[in-house]
C-alpha positions as CSV (number, residue, x, y, z in Angstrom):
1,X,104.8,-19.8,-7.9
2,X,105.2,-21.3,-4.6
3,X,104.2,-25.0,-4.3
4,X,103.9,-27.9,-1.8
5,X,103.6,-31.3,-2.7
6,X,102.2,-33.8,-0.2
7,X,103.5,-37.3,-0.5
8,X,106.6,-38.9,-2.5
9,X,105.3,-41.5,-4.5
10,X,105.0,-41.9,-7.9
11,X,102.6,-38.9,-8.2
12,X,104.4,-36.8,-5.5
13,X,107.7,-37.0,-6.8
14,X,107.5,-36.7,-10.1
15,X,105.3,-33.8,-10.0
16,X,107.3,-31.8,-8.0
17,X,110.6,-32.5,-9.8
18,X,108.7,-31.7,-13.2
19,X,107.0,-28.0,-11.7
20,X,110.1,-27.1,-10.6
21,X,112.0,-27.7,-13.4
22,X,109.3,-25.7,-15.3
23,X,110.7,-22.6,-12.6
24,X,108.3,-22.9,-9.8
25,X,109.7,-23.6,-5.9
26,X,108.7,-26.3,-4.5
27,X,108.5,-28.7,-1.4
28,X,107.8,-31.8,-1.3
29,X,106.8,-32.7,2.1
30,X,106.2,-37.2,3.6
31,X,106.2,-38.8,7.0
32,X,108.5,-41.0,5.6
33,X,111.8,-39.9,7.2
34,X,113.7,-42.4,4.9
35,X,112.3,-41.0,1.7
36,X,113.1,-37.4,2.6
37,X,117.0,-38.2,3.9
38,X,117.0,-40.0,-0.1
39,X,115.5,-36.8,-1.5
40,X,117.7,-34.6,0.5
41,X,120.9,-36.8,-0.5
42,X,119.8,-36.4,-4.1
43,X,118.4,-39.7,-4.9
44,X,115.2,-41.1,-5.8
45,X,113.3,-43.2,-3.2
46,X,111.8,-44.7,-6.7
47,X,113.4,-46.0,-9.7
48,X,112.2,-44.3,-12.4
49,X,113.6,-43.6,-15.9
50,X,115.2,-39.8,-15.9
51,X,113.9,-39.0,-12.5
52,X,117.3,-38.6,-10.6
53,X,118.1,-36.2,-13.5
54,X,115.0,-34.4,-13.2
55,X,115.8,-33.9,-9.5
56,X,119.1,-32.4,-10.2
57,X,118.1,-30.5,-12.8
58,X,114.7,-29.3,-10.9
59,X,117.0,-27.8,-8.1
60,X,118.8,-25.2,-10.4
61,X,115.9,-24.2,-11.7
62,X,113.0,-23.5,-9.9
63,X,114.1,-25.1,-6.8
64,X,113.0,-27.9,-5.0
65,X,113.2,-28.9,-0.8
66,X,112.0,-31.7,1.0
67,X,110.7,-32.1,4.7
68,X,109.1,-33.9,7.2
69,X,107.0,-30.9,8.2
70,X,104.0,-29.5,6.6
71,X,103.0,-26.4,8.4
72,X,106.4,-24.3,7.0
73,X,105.7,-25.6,3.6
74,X,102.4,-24.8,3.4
75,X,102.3,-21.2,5.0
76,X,103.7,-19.8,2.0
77,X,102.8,-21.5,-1.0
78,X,100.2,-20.8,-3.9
79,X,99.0,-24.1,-4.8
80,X,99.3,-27.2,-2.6
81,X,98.9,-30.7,-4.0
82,X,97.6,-33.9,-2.1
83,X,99.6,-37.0,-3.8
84,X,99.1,-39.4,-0.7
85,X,98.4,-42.8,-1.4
86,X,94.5,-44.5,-1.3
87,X,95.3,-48.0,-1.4
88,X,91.6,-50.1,-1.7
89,X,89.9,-51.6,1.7
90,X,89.2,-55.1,1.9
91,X,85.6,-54.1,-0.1
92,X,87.1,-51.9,-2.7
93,X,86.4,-48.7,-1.3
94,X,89.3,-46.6,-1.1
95,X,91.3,-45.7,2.4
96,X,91.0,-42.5,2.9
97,X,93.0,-41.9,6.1
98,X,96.1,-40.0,4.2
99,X,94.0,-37.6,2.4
100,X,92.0,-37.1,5.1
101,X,95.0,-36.6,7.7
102,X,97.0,-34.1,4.9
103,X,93.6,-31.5,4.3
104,X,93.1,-31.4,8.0
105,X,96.9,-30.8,8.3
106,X,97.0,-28.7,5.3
107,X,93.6,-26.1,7.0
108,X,95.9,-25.6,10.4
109,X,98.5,-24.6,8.6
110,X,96.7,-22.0,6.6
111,X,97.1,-18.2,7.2
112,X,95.5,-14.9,5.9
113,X,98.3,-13.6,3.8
114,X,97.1,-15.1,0.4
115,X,94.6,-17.1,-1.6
116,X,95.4,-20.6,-2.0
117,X,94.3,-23.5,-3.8
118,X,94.1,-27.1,-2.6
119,X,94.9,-29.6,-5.0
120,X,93.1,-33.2,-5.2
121,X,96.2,-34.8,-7.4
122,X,95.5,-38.5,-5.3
123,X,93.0,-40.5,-7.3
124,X,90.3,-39.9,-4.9
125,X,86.4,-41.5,-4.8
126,X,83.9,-39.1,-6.6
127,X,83.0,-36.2,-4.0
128,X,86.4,-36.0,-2.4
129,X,86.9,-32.7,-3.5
130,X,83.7,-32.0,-1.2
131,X,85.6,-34.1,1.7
132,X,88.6,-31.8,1.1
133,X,87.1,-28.6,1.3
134,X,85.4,-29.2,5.0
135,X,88.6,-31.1,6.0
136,X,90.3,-27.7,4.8
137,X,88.1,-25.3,6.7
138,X,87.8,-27.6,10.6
139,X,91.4,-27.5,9.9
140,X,91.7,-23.8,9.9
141,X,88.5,-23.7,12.3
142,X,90.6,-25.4,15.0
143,X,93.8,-23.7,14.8
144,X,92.4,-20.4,13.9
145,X,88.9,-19.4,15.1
146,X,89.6,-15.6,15.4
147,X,91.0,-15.9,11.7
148,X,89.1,-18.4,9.4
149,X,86.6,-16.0,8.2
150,X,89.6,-14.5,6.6
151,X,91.4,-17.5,5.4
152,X,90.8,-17.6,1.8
153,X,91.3,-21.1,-0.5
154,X,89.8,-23.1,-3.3
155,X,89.9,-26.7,-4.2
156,X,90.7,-28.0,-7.9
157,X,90.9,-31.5,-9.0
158,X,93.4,-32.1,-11.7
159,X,93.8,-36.1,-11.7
160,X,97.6,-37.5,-12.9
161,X,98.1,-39.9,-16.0
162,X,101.0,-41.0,-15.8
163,X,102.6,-44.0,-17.0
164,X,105.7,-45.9,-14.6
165,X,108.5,-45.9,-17.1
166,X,107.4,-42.8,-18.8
167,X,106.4,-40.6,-15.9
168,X,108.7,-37.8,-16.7
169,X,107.9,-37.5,-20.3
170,X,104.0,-37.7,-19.5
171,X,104.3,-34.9,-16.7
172,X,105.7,-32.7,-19.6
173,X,104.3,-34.0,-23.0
174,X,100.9,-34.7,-21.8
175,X,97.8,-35.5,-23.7
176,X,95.8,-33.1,-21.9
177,X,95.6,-31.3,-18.1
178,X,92.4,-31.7,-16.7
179,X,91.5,-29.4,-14.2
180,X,88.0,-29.3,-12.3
181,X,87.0,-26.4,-9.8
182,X,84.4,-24.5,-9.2
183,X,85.6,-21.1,-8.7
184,X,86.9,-18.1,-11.1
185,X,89.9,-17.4,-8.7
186,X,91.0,-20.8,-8.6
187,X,91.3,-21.7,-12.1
188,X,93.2,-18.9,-12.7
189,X,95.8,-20.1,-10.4
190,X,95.9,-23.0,-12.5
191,X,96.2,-21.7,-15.5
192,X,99.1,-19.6,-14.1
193,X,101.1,-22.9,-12.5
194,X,100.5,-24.6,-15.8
195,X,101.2,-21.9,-18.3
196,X,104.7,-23.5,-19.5
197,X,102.9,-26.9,-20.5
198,X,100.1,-25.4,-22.1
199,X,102.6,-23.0,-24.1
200,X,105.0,-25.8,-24.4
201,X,107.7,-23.1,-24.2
202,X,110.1,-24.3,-21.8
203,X,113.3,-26.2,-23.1
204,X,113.3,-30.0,-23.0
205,X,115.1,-31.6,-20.6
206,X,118.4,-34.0,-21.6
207,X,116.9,-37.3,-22.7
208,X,113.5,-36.3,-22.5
209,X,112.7,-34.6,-25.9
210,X,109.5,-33.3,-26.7
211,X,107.4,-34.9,-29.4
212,X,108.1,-33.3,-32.9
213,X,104.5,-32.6,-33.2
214,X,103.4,-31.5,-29.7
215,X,103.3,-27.4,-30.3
216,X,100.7,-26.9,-27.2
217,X,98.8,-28.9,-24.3
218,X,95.3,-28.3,-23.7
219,X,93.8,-27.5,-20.3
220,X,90.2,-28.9,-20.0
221,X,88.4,-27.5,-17.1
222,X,85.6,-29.1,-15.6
223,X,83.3,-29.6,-12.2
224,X,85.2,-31.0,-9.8
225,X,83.0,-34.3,-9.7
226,X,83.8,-34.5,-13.9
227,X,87.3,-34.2,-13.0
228,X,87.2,-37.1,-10.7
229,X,85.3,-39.0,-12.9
230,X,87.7,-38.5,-15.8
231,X,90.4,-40.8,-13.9
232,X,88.4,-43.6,-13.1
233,X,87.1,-43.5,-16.5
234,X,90.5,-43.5,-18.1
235,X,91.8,-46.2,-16.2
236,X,88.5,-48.5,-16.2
237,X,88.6,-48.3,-20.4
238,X,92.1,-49.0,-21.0
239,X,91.7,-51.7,-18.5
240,X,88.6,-53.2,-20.7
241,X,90.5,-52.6,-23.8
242,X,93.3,-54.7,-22.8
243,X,90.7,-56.6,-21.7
244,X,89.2,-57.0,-24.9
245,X,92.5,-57.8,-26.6
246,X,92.8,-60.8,-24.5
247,X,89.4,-62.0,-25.0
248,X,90.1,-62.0,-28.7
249,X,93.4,-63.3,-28.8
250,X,92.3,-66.5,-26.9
251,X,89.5,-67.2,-29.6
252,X,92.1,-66.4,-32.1
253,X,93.9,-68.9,-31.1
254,X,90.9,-71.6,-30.7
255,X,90.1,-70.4,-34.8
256,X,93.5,-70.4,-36.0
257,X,94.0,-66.4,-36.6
258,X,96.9,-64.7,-35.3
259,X,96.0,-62.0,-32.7
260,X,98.8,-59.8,-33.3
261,X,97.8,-59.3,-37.0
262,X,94.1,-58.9,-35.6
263,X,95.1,-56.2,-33.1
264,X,97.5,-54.5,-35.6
265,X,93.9,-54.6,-38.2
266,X,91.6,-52.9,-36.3
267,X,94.0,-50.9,-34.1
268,X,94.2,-49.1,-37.7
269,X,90.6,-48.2,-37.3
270,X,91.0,-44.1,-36.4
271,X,87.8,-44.5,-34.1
272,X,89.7,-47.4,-32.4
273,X,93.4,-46.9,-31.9
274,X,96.4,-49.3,-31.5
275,X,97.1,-48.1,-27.9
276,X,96.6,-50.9,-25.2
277,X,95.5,-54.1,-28.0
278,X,98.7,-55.9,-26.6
279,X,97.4,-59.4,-25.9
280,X,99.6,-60.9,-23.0
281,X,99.3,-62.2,-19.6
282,X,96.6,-59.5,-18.1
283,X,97.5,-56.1,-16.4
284,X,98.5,-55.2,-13.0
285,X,100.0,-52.7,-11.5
286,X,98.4,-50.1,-8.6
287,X,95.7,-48.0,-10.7
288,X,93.8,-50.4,-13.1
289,X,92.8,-52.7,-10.0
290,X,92.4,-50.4,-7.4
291,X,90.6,-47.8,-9.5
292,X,88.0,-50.1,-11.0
293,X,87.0,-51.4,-7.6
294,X,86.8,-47.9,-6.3
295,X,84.3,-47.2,-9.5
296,X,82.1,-50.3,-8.7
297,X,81.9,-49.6,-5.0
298,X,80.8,-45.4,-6.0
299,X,78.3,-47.5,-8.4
300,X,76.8,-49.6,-5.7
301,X,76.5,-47.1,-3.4
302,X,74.2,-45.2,-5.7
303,X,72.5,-48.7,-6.8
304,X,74.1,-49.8,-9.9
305,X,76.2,-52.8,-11.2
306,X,79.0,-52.3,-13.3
307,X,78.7,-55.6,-15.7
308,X,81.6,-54.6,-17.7
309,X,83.8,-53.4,-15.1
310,X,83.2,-56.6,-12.8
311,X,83.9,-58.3,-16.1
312,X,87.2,-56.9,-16.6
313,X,88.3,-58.3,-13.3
314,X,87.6,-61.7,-13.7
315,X,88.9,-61.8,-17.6
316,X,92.5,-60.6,-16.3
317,X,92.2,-63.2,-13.8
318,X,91.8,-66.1,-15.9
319,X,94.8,-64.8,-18.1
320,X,96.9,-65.1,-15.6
321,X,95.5,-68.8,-15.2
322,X,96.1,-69.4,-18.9
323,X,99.5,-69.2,-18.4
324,X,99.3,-72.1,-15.8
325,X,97.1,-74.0,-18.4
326,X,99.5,-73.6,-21.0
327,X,102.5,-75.1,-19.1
328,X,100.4,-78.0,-18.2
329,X,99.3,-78.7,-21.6
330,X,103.3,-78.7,-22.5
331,X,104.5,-80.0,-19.8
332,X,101.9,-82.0,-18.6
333,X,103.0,-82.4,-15.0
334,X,103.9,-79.3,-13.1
335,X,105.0,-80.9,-9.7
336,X,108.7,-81.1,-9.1
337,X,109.0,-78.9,-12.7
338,X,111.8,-76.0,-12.4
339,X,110.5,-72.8,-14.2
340,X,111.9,-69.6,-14.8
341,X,110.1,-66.1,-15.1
342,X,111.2,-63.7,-17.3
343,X,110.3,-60.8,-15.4
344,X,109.1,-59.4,-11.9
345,X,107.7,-56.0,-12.3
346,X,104.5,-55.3,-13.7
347,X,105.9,-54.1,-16.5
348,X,109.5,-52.6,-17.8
349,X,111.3,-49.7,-16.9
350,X,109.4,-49.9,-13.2
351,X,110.2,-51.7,-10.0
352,X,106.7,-52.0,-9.1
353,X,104.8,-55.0,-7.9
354,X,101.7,-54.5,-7.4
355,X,99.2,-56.2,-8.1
356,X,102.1,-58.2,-10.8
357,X,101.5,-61.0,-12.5
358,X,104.5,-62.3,-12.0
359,X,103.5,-62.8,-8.3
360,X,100.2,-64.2,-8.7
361,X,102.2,-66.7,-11.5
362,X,105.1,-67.8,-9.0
363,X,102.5,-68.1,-6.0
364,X,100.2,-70.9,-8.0
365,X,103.0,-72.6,-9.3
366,X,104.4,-72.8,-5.6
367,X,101.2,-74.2,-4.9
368,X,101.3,-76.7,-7.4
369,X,104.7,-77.6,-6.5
370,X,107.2,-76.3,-8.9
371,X,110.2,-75.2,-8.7
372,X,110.5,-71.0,-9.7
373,X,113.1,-69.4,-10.1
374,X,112.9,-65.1,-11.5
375,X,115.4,-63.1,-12.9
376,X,114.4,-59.2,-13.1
377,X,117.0,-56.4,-14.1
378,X,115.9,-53.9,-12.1
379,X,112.8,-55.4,-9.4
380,X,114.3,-58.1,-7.5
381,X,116.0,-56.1,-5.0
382,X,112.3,-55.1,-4.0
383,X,110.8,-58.5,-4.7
384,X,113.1,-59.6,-1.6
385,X,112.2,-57.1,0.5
386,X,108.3,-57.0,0.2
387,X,108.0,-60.5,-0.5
388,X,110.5,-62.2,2.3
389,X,107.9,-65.5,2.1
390,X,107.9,-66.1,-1.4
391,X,110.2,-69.1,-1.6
392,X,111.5,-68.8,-5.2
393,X,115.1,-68.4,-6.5
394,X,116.8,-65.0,-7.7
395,X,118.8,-65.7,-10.7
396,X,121.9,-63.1,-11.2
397,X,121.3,-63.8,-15.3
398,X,119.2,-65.3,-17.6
399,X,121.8,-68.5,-18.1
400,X,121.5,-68.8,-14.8
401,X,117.3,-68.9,-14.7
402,X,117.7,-71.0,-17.7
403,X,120.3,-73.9,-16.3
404,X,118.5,-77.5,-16.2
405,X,114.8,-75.2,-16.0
406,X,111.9,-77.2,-17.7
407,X,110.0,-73.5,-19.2
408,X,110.8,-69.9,-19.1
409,X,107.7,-67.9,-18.7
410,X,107.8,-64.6,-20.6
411,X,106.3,-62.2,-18.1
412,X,107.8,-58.6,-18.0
413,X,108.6,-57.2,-21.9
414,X,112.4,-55.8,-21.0
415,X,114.1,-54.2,-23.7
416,X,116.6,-56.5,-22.7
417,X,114.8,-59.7,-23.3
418,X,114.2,-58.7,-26.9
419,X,117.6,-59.6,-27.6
420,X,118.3,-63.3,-26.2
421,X,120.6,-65.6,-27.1
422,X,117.2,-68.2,-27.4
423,X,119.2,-71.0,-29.0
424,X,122.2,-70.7,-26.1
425,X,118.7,-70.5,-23.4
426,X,117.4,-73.6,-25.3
427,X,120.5,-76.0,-25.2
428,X,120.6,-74.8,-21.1
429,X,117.2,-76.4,-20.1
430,X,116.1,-79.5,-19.9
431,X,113.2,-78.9,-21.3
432,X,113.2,-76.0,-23.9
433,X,109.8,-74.4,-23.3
434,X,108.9,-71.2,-24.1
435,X,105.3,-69.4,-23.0
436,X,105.3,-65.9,-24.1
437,X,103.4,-64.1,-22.0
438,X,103.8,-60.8,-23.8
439,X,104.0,-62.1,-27.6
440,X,107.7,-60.3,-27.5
441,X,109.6,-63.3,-29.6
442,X,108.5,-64.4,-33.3
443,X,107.4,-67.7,-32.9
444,X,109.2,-69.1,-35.9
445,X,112.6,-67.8,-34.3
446,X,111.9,-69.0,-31.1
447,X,111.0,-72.6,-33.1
448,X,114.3,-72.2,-34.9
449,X,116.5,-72.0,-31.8
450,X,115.1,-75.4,-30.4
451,X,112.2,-74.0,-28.7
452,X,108.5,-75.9,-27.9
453,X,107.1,-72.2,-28.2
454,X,103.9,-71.2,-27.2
455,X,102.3,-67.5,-27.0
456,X,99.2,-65.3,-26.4
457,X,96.9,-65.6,-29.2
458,X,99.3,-67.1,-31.9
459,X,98.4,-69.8,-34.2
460,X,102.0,-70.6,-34.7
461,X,101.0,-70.8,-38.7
462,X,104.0,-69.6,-41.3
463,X,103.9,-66.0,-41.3
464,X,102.2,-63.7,-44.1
């Protein structure tokens, strides 16, 4: 099939590199000049695990393009998707501007020589699939008058869940497709473009191997408003749950229990699960944040108060602040302290700082009057360049973050953390403490190699 993609972020890119390596054509279209001459060059305006590969791969297969212009990508394509970004407004409600601008865009370039379908793939408020559909037809109203009463389309919603560090495998092992629409003729156009993942019968990709139990992918179809629900919803319960796992793990560690072997207990429970019960220093990231405010302001606009989603805000706050409150209790005075984070990017396997903890971390410790210094393997070339006023220190290694430091913060979970040196990091600082943000290290090790440790939810007891 023929299909455009609109916008080359996360969503865009990886969408299009994965539906054309399944053997449809595609073109991925952005306003962003920059991101298109790194397409075009081969690269990957994004880092993401297997993505540059995908790219490649994507191009001998189905075949994939990418422009500046819309109108010749859309004039002959099947399906078009709308990945454009809908950061939140100052009062939560998402900016619509980009999806608005694409549909319009997307209606004047639209002809009479075949049915297409627009897709919402853009987390979107409830009853933007609505919005879409009128943008579609004044689109096609004002550059076709004579024509639009021949111009035939349908609009589907089929919301993304994809994971940064996993994207690639979660395009093409998902759990589910969810697809919304309201018409016969559009849905089979979906089933048609997703056929291969349903089937499952294309042939992995080179480091991307299917799951040995995965045989077939179901396609839900829903309304449209479902659909759209179905992604906030998502996001706003694993959000809670991790949630959850935080609130526990602190009154684990006010009782003496040790959280990990709390979450590992009822994470056993089939009705619960073990997904997203990792106690640490709160989520961040674009979607949790952004979506849950989107959800509240949807809910007040129709006169209701989310308690637990307002409530999931203000607990990942305050364990971010726990971190602070632990370093004060170990070090008592934080003024004129050097300390190192572990970790920039939300979490590994991503550049991404959104919404990190890591910022909010190194901003109140500035505040405070610290001393911070980071060390990232892969996000600190972006940490310069969208964050040219936070006035911390880039560290080239972890010996270097760890020289003469009074604590290391453990705030991103790299693989490559997991294997420290933590008695060569403890002899470096002048004060050797440790505040695991992520529970990665055993506290007894971490004890062993000279360290005051401290973690999320641990009752530093001996271990059962």
């Amino acid at each position: 099939m023929q299909v455009t993609v609109i916008g080359t972020g996360y969503v865009g890119t990886v969408t299009g590199a994965c539906l054309a390596y399944l053997g449809h054509h595609v073109t991925c279209v952005d306003t962003d000049a920059s991101k298109i001459e790194t397409l075009q060059r081969g690269g990957s305006p994004i880092y993401e695990p297997h993505l540059e590969t995908m790219l490649s791969l994507a191009a001998a297969r189905g075949g994939i393009g990418f422009t500046t212009e819309l109108a010749p990508a859309v004039a002959p394509s099947d399906v078009i998707f709308i990945a454009v970004g809908t950061p939140p407004l100052p009062d939560g409600e998402p900016n619509l501007q980009y999806l608005e601008a694409a549909a319009h865009s997307t209606g004047a370039a639209m002809d009479d020589s075949r049915f297409r379908v627009v897709v919402n793939k853009s987390t979107v408020p409830i009853g933007s699939s609505n919005l879409v559909e009128t943008l579609v037809r004044e689109g096609i109203a004002e550059a076709r008058p004579a024509e639009r009463r021949n111009i035939r389309f349908g609009v589907a919603s089929n919301p993304e869940f994809l994971r940064e560090g996993t994207a690639v495998a979660d395009s093409l092992y998902p759990d589910r497709i969810v697809v919304g629409a309201s018409g016969r003729e559009t849905l089979d156009v979906m089933r048609e473009l997703y056929r291969p993942l349903e089937s499952q019968s294309f042939e992995p990709p080179p480091g991307v191997p299917r799951p040995p139990s995965l045989t077939a992918t179901p396609l839900f179809t829903t309304s449209l408003t479902s659909a759209e629900m179905i992604k906030y919803a998502a996001n706003a319960f694993l959000a809670m749950k991790i949630g959850f796992a935080n609130e526990i793990a602190n009154i684990c560690e006010k009782v003496g229990a040790e959280a990990t072997e709390v979450m590992r207990g009822i994470g056993m429970d089939s009705r619960i699960g073990s997904k997203f019960l990792n106690p640490g220093v709160g989520w961040g990231g674009s979607c949790f944040g952004k979506d849950i405010q989107a959800l509240l302001h949807t809910a007040r606009e129709y006169g209701y108060t989310g308690k637990l989603l307002q409530a999931s805000f203000e607990v990942n706050y305050e364990q971010r602040q726990l971190v602070i409150q632990k370093l004060q209790e170990m070090l008592r005075i934080l003024k004129g302290r050097t300390i190192g984070l572990l970790g920039l990017a939300f979490k590994p396997d991503t550049d991404d700082l959104r919404d990190a903890p890591s910022l909010h971390l190194a901003g109140r410790l500035l505040q405070m009057g610290a001393r911070v210094r980071a060390y990232d393997p892969i996000a600190m070339p972006a940490c310069r360049k969208q964050q040219p006023g936070l006035k911390i220190r880039y560290c080239d290694s972890v010996e270097e973050l760890a020289a003469d430091a009074d604590a290391l913060v453990l705030v991103t979970e790299w693989q490559e953390f997991r294997g420290l040196d933590l008695a060569k990091l403890a002899r470096l600082m002048a004060t050797p403490v440790l505040v695991d943000g992520r529970n990665l290290f055993h506290p007894e090790a971490a004890q062993a190699a000279g360290f005051h440790y401290t973690g999320i939810g641990r009752s530093m007891r001996p271990p059962t």
